[in-house]
Each structure stands twice: as structure tokens, then as C-alpha cells.
C-alpha positions as CSV (number, residue, x, y, z in Angstrom):
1,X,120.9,-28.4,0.2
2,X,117.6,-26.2,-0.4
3,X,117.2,-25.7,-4.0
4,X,117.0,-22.2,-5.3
5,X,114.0,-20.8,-6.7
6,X,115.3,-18.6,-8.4
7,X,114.9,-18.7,-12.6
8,X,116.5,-16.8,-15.6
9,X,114.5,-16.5,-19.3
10,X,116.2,-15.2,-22.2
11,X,114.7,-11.6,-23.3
12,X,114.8,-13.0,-27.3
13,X,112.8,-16.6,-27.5
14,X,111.7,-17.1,-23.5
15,X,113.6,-20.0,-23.0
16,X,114.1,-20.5,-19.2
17,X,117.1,-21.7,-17.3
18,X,118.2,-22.9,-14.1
19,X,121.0,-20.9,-14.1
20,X,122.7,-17.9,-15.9
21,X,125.1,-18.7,-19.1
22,X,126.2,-15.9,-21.5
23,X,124.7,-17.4,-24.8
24,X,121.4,-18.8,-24.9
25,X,121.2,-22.3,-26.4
26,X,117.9,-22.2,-28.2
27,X,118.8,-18.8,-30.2
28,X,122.2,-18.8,-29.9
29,X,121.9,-14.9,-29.2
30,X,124.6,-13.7,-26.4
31,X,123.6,-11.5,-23.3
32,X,120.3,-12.1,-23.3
33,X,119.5,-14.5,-20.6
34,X,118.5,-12.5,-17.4
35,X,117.2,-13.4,-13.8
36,X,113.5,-13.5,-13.5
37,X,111.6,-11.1,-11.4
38,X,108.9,-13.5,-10.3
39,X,105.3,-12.3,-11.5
40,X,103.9,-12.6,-8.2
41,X,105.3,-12.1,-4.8
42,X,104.9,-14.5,-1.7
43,X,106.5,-18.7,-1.1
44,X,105.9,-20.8,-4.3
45,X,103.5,-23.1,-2.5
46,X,101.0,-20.3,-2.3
47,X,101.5,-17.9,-4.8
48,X,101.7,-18.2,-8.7
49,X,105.7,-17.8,-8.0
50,X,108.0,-17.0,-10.7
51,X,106.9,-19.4,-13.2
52,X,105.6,-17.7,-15.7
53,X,102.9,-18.1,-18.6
54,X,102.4,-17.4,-22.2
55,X,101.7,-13.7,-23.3
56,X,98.3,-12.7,-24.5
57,X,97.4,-11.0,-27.3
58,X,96.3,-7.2,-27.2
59,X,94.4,-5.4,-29.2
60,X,92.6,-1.5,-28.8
61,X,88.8,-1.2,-28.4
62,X,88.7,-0.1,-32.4
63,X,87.0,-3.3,-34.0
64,X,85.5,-4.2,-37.3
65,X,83.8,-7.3,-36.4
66,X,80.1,-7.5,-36.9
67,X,77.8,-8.5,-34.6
68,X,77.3,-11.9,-33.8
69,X,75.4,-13.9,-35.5
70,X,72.3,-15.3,-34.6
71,X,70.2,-18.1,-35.5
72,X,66.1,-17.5,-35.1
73,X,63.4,-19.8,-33.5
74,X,60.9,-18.9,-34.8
75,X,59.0,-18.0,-31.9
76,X,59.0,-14.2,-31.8
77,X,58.6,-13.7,-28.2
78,X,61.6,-16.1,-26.9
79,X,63.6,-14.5,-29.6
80,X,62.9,-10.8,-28.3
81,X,63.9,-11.7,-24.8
82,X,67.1,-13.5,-26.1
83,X,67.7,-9.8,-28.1
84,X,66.9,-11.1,-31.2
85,X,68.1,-15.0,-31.3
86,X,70.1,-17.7,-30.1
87,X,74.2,-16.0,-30.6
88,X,76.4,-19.1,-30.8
89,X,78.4,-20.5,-28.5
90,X,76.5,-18.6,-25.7
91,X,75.3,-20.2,-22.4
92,X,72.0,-19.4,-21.0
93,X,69.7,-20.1,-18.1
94,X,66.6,-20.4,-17.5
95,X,64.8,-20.6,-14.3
96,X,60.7,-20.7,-13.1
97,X,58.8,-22.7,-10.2
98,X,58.1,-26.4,-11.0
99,X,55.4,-26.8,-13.1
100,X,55.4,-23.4,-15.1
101,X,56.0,-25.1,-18.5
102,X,60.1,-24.4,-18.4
103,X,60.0,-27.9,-20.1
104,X,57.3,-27.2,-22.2
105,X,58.7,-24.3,-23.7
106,X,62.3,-25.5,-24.1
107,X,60.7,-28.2,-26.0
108,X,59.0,-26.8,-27.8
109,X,62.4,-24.1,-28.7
110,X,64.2,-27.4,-29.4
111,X,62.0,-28.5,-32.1
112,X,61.6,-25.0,-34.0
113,X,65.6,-24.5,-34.0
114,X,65.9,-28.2,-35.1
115,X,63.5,-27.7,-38.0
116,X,65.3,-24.5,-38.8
117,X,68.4,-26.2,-39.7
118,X,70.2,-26.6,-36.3
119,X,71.3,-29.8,-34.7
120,X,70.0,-29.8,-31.5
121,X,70.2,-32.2,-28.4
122,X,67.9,-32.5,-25.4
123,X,69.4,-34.1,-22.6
124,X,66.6,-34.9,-19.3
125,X,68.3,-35.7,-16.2
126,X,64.9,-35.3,-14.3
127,X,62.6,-37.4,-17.0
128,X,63.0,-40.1,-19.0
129,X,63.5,-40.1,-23.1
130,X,59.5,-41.8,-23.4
131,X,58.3,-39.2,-20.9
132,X,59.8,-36.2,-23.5
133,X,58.9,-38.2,-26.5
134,X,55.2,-38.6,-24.8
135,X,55.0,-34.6,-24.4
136,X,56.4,-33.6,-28.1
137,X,53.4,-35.8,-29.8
138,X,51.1,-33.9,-27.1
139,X,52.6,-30.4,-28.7
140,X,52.8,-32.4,-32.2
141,X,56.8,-31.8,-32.0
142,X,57.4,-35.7,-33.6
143,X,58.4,-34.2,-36.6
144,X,61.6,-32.6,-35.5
145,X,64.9,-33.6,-35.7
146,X,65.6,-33.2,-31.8
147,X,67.6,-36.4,-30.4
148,X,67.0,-36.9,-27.0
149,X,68.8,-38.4,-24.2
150,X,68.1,-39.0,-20.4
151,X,71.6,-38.9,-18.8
152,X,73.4,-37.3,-15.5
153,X,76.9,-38.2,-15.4
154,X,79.0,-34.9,-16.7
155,X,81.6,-37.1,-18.1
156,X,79.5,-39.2,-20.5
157,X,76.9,-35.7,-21.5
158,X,80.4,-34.1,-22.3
159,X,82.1,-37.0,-24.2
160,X,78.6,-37.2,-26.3
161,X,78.5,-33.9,-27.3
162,X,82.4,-33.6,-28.4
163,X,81.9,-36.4,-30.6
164,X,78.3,-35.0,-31.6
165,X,79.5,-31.9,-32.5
166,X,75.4,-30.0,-32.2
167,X,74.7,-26.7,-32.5
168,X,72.4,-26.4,-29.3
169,X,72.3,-28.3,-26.2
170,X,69.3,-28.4,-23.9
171,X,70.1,-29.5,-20.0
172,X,67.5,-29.8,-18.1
173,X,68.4,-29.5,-15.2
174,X,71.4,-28.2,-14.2
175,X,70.6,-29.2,-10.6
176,X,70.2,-32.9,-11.5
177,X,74.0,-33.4,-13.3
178,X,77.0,-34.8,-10.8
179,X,80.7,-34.3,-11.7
180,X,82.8,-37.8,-10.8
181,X,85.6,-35.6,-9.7
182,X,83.6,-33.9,-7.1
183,X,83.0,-35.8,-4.1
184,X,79.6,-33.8,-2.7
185,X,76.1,-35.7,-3.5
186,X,74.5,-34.0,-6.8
187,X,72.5,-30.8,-6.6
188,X,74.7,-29.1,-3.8
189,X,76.8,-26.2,-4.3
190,X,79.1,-27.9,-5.6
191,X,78.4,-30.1,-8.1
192,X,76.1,-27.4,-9.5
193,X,78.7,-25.0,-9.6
194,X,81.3,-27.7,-11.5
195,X,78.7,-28.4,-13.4
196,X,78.1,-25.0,-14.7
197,X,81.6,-24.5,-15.4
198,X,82.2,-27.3,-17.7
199,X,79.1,-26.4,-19.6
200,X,79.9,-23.1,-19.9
201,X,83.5,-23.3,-21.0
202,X,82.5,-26.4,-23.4
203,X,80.2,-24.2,-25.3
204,X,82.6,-21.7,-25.6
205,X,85.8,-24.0,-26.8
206,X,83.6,-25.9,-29.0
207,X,80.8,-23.2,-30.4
208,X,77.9,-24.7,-29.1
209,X,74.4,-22.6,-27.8
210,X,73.6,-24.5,-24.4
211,X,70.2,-23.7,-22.7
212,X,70.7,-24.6,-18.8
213,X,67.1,-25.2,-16.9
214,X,67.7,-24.2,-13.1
215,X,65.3,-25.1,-10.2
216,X,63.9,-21.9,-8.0
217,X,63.9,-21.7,-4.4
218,X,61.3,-20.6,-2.5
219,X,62.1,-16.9,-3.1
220,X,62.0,-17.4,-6.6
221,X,65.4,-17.2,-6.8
222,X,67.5,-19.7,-8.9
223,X,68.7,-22.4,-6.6
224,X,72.5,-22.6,-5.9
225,X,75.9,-20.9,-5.5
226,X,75.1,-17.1,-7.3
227,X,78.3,-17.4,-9.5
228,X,76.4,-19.6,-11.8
229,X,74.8,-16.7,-13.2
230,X,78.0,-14.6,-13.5
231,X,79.4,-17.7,-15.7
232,X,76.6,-17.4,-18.0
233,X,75.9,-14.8,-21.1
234,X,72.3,-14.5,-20.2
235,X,69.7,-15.1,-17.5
236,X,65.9,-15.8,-18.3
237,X,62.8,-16.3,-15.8
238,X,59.9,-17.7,-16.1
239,X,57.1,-16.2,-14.2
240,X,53.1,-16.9,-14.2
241,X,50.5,-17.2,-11.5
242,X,49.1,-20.9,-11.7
243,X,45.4,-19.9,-11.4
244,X,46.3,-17.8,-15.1
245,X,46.9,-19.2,-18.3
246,X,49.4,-16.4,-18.9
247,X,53.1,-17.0,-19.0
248,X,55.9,-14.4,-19.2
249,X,59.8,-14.7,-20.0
250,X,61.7,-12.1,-18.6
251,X,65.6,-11.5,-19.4
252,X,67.2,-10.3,-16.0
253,X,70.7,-10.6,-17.6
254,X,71.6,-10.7,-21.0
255,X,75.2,-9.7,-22.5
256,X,73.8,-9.6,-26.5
257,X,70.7,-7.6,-26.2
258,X,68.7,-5.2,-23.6
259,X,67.5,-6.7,-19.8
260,X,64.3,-6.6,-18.3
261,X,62.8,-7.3,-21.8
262,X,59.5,-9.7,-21.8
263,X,58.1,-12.4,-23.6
264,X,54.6,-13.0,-22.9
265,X,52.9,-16.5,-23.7
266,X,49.6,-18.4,-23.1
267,X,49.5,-21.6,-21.8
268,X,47.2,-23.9,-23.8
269,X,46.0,-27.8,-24.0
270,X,48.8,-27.7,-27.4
271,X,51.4,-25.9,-25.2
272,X,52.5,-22.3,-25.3
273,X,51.3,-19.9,-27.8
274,X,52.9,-16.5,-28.0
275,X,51.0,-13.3,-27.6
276,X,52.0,-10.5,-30.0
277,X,49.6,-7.7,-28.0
278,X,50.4,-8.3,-24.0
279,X,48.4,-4.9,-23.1
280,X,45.3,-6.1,-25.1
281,X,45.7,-9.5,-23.3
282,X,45.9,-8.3,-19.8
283,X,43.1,-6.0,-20.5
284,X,40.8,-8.2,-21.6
285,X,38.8,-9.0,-19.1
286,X,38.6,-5.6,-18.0
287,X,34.5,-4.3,-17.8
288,X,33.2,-0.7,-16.8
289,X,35.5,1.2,-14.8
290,X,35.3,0.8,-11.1
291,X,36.6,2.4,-7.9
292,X,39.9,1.7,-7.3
293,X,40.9,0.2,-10.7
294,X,43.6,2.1,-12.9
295,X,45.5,1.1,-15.8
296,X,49.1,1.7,-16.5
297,X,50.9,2.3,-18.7
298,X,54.6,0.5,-18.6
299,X,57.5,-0.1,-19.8
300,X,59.0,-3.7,-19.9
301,X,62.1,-3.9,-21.5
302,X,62.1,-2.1,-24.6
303,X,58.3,-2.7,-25.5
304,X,55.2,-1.1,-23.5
305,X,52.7,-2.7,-21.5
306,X,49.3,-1.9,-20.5
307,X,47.9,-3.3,-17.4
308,X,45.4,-2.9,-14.6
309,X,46.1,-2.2,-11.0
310,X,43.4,-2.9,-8.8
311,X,42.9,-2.1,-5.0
312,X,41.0,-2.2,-2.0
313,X,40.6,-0.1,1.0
314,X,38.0,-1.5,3.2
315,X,37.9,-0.7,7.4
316,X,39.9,-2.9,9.7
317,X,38.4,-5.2,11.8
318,X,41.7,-5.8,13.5
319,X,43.8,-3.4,16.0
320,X,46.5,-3.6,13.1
321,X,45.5,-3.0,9.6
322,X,46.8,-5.0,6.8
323,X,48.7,-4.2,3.8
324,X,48.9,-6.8,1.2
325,X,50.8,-6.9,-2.1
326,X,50.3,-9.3,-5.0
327,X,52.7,-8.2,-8.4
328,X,54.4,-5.1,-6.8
329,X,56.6,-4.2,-3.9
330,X,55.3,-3.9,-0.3
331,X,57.9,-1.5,0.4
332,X,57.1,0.9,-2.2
333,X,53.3,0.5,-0.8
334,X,54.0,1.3,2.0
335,X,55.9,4.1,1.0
336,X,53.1,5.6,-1.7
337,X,51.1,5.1,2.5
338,X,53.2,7.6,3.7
339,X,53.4,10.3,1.5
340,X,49.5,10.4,1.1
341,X,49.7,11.1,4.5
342,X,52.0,13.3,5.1
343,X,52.0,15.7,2.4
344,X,48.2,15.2,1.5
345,X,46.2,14.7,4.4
346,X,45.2,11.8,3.5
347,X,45.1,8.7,6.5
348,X,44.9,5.0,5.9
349,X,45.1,4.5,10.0
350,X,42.5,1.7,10.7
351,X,42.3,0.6,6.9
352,X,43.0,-2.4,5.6
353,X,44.7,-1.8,1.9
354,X,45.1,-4.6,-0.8
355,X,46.8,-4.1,-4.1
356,X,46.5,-6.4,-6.9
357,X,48.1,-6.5,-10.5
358,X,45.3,-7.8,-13.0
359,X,46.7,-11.1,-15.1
360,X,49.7,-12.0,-13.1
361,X,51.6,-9.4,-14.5
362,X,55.0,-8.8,-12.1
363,X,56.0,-4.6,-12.1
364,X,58.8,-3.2,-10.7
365,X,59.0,-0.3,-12.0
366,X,59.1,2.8,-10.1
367,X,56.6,5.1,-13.0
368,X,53.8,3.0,-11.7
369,X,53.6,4.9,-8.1
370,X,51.4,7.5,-9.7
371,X,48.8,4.6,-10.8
372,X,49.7,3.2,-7.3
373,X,48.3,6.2,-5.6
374,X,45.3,6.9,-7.8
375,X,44.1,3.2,-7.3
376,X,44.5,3.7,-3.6
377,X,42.7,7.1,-3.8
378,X,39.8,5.5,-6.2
379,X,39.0,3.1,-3.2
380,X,39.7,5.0,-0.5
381,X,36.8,7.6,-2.1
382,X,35.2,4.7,-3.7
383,X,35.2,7.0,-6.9
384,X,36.2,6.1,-10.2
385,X,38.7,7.5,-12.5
386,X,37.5,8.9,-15.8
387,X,36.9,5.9,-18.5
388,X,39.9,5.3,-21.2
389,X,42.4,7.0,-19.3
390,X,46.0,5.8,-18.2
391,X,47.9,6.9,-15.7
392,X,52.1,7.1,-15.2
393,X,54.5,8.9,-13.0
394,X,57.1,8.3,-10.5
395,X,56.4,9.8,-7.1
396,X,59.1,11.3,-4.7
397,X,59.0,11.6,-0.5
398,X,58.4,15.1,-1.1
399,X,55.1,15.0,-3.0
400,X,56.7,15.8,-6.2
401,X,55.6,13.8,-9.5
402,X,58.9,13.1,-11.5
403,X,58.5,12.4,-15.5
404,X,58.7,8.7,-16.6
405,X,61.1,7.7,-19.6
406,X,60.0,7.0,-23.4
407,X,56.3,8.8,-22.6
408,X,56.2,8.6,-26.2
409,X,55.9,5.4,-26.4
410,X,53.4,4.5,-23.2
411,X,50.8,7.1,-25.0
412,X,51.3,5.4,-28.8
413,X,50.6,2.0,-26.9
414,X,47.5,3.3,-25.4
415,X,46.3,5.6,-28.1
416,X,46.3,2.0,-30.3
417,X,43.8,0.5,-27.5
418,X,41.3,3.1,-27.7
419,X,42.6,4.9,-24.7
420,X,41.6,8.9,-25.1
421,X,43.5,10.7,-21.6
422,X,46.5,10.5,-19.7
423,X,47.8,11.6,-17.1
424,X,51.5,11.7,-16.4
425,X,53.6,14.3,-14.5
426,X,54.7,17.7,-16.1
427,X,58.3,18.4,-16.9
428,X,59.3,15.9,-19.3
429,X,60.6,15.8,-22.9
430,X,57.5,17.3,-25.3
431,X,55.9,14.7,-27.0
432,X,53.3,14.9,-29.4
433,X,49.7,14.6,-29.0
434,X,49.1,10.6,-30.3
435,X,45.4,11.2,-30.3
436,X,45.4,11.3,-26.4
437,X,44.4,14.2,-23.6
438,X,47.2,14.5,-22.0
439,X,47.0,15.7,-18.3
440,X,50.0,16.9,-16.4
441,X,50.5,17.5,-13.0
442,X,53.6,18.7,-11.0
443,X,52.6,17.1,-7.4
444,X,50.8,14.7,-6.0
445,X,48.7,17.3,-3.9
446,X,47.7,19.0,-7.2
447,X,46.8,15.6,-8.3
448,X,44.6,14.6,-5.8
449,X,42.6,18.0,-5.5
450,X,41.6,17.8,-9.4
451,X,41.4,14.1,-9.8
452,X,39.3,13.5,-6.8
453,X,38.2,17.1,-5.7
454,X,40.4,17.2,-2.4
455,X,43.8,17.7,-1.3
């Protein structure tokens, strides 16, 4: 005989029963056992069924809890992209091409927590302990209490660290660790994505920071199943051109402080040293202005940066001309292309066109067209803009110039390098004068006819 399914719970204490009786046994209230509905609908083999859980607990959206709190490195620029310091129990990840100095810097994050009081532990699956311990007396990091350990298996990291009890965990990486209860060979989808879990929902049952190192494919995209960054509170890259010494940390996702903010470091023979001034870094080795160099003014995250854009329009040899990109999109190029064309007049058939962004400085932010468009222009006419001036603005496919945000604080940030003019596009909030010139314009045909003379 089929067994019935169905199941009856008593309304006063949830006690369940097989079938209906007048008094309940585990209250002893009367008329208060009833048939359950089933919370979910479908055969028991592949729905939840009528079995059912334990309540939750509700509250409204009016809270008194303060913010979390958060425990500081020391190093100002990995604690502005973290949004002001390592929260606890938060899981974070941090990915960059192989030999960027994701090691380096973790390292050298371990030891500054360590000596400010937290217990930390660095766990290598890809290096061994005298490998780590050989690169903290290179950085002169012997002096912290970090404890190191060179381990893959899951099990045994997990089992450490519960009897442990730190307050940060370094994994580096989260490609190298295998699960024993997943059958799949260590770094696939898989065991990555196991992997993440457990680390994630350790450090929130037990309170613990863990910092996750990720490998990159060659898209520069964190290697593995994309849910690993939904399980984790915040994701950080690490981004540098190998032929420059400058590093930067950008937050792409991060659930206790603002995305898209940057920390900006210097790779040196003692490891990496934070730079307080980006803009007066990447403009350093700027000389005399020349034809088709620009600076901009940006935003990155909440702070502004200064940089130079560079580019070159020289005739094409071949029947197709190139267009090549190095720190911006080629799409947006190519769009900048077009509306030059078609609402100024202006042709790049049968030029080559190469953009550069000075320092290897990464922008993706749509205010830079404007500088875009007067580099391009600058070569093209092999004219130079006017020295100490930036330049900002978004541009539209009609040939309007739109207003960039916080304009306030791209002229204060250039004002403070010596820079003297702007120009920006008209129609945004009034600011005041900062000690700059500040040139508006309300289309890009009204820009290049006083810029360059034409249009």
C-alpha cells in the first residue's frame, strides 16, 4: 500500500503528525492540529514538498546598527578601494595577470594587519612556505606575526582555521584548492566554485576577513564559473602595463563602500609603495605640449585623476587604415570617428589613427570623448592645444557636448597642478572659478572652429 504524503502540524507549537487527532500531544491544546498545505507544489522527489522548515525572523528596514566596523592596514590606498578597511567577516577577491605583484601586495597587506593587532594566516597553494618567507625578508616583512602555510586540500585549510580561530585569511589561489567531495580535477568549474562557497560561508559563520587571489584569463577576466563573484562582498583588480612601474587597484564590486574607486601604487626593488598624488604621477613625464597630446581630467571612483591622452594620425600605407587603442575603448573611437565626420566635416578615410593613454592608466569613462576628440584633432592638424589646459566632456551622435559629473572637483584637482584653462561643455551645475579659465562650449562643431580655427 502507497504511503500517503500527506502531513498535519499543530497551529500552537508545530509539532507534525502522520495523521489527524483532536489534542495535540506536545501542548496538550485541543483542535489545533490541521492538514498541511504543502509549501511547494509538484511530486516530493522533486520539489521541496510539504515538509516544512523553521520560520525566519523579520524585521522592517528601520535599524539602529552602526556601520560595520573596520579594521585599517595601514596602507592608505588598499584601504580607499576596500571603502575604508577590511569589514569583518567579509570575503573578497582579488584578481590581476601573473606577475603583477597580487602576491606581493597581499603580503605585504598581511604583514601590516598582522602588526596592527590582527591574527592573520597566509595559506600558498601555488608556492611554498620558504618561497613566501624568502619574499617577506626581500620586502623586510620578517617582523610580522603572519603564519604561513602551503596547503590545497579544502578539508584540512578549513579544519586549521576552525581550530585557529584568525581574523584574516589569505588564499592564494582560489584556483589552486580541490574539495574531496568533488570528483572534477582542481581548478575547473567546479572545484573553484565549491571552493568559493565554503570559504565564503566559513567566513561568514565564523567572523573571519578572507582575501581570495583569483587567476585572469586571457581577457582579463577572473578565471572560472562567474557566480564566484556574486558569492563575494567585494571584487578588486589589479591592473598595470609590465613595461611601467605603476600599479593600480580598482574595486569593480564592493557591498561596504563606492565601485570603480582606485588605488594607485609603484612597483619598486622593496615592493609596492603607495602614491598619494596619481595625476602628478602620471604626469610626470610630461614635457612641452605637443600635437595631439591632451590631458584629462577624470574621475575614478570618488577621487580625480589627471592624465594624458596621446594620439596619432599619420597617412595609411595600406588600402585599410588602422585604428588602434591602448587604455580606452575601440568602440567608443571609432564612434568619436564618426561623429567628426559626420557633423564636422572632418575625414579620417586613408588615416591611420592610434590612441594611447600615458602611464598605463585604464579609462572607461564616457567624459573623456571630448579629450578623445581634441587629441585626434591636435594630430590630425598637427597643432597643439594651449599649454596648462584640461579638457572634459561627454560627446553625443548628434554633435552635442553633454556636462560631466562633480566638475568641481576635476578643476580643484587641476587648479592644484598648476593647470590655468579648461574646457568642458556648457550646461552644467555653476561651479566656481578654482583659479581656472574655464571654457565652455555647447557642440563639438563650435569646439572645433575656436579650438583649431575650422569647423
Amino acid at each position: 500500500m502507497a504511503k500517503s504524503s500527506i502531513t498535519f502540524s499543530c497551529n500552537a507549537c508545530g509539532a507534525t503528525y502522520n495523521k489527524w487527532s483532536g489534542r495535540c500531544d506536545a501542548c496538550a491544546q485541543w483542535n489545533t492540529i490541521h492538514e498541511d498545505k504543502g509549501i511547494s507544489a509538484g511530486p516530493p522527489s522533486k520539489s521541496l514538498g510539504t515538509k516544512r522548515g523553521s520560520a525566519m525572523v523579520l524585521t522592517d528596514l528601520t535599524t539602529h546598527e552602526p556601520p560595520p566596523p573596520r579594521s585599517q592596514s595601514g596602507i592608505a590606498e588598499l584601504d580607499r578601494v576596500l571603502g575604508g578597511g577590511l569589514v569583518k567577516a567579509s570575503a573578497i577577491l582579488v584578481g590581476g595577470d601573473p606577475g603583477i605583484g597580487k602576491s606581493t601586495l597581499l603580503l605585504q597587506a598581511a604583514a601590516h594587519f598582522a602588526r596592527n593587532g590582527l591574527k592573520t594566516i597566509y595559506v600558498s597553494g601555488e608556492e611554498a612556505s620558504a618561497q613566501v618567507r624568502m619574499r617577506a625578508q626581500r620586502l623586510g616583512l620578517t617582523d610580522a606575526s603572519v603564519q604561513l602555510a602551503a596547503e590545497t586540500n579544502l578539508r584540512d585549510i578549513l579544519t586549521t582555521l576552525d581550530a585557529e580561530k584568525p581574523d584574516l585569511v589569505i588564499i592564494d589561489s582560489i584556483q589552486t584548492m580541490w574539495a574531496d567531495n568533488v570528483e572534477s580535477a582542481p581548478g575547473s568549474v567546479s572545484q573553484v566554485r565549491a571552493a568559493a562557497h565554503e570559504l565564503t560561508s566559513f567566513a561568514k559563520r565564523r567572523g573571519v576577513s578572507v582575501i581570495l587571489v583569483g587567476h585572469v584569463t586571457k581577457d582579463g577576466q577572473i578565471a572560472g564559473p562567474r557566480v564566484v563573484e556574486h558569492m563575494v562582498d567585494t571584487v578588486l583588480y589589479f591592473e598595470g602595463e609590465r613595461g611601467h612601474q605603476f600599479r593600480i587597484l580598482r574595486a569593480v564590486k564592493n557591498r561596504f563602500g563606492p565601485a570603480d574607486e582606485i588605488g594607485v601604487f609603484e612597483m619598486t626593488g622593496a615592493g609596492l609603495a603607495e602614491v598619494t598624488n596619481p595625476s602628478a604621477l602620471f604626469l610626470s613625464e610630461r614635457g612641452e605640449p605637443t600635437a595631439g597630446s591632451v590631458v584629462f581630467a577624470g574621475i575614478e571612483g570618488t577621487r580625480p585623476v589627471l592624465c594624458e591622452l596621446q594620439a596619432l594620425v599619420a597617412p595609411s600605407p595600406h588600402s585599410q587604415a588602422r585604428r588602434t587603442v591602448v587604455g580606452w575603448d575601440g568602440g567608443r573611437l571609432a564612434m568619436i570617428l564618426a561623429v567628426l565626420e559626420a557633423r564636422c566635416g572632418i575625414p579620417f578615410a586613408g588615416l591611420d589613427v592610434y590612441l594611447n593613454v600615458a602611464g598605463g592608466m585604464k579609462i572607461s569613462e564616457p567624459a573623456a570623448d571630448l579629450a578623445v576628440a581634441a587629441a585626434l584633432l591636435s594630430a590630425r592638424e598637427d597643432v597643439a592645444l594651449p599649454a596648462e589646459t584640461v579638457v572634459f566632456g561627454e560627446i553625443s551622435l548628434s554633435g552635442a557636448l553633454r556636462p560631466a559629473t562633480q566638475t568641481e572637483n576635476r578643476l580643484k584637482e587641476a587648479q592644484k597642478l598648476g593647470f590655468t584653462n579648461a574646457i568642458a561643455p556648457a550646461g552644467g551645475k555653476p561651479v566656481g572659478k578654482n583659479g581656472i579659465t574655464l571654457n565652455t562650449m555647447s557642440d563639438l562643431t563650435g569646439f572645433v572652429g575656436e579650438i583649431f580655427g575650422a569647423g
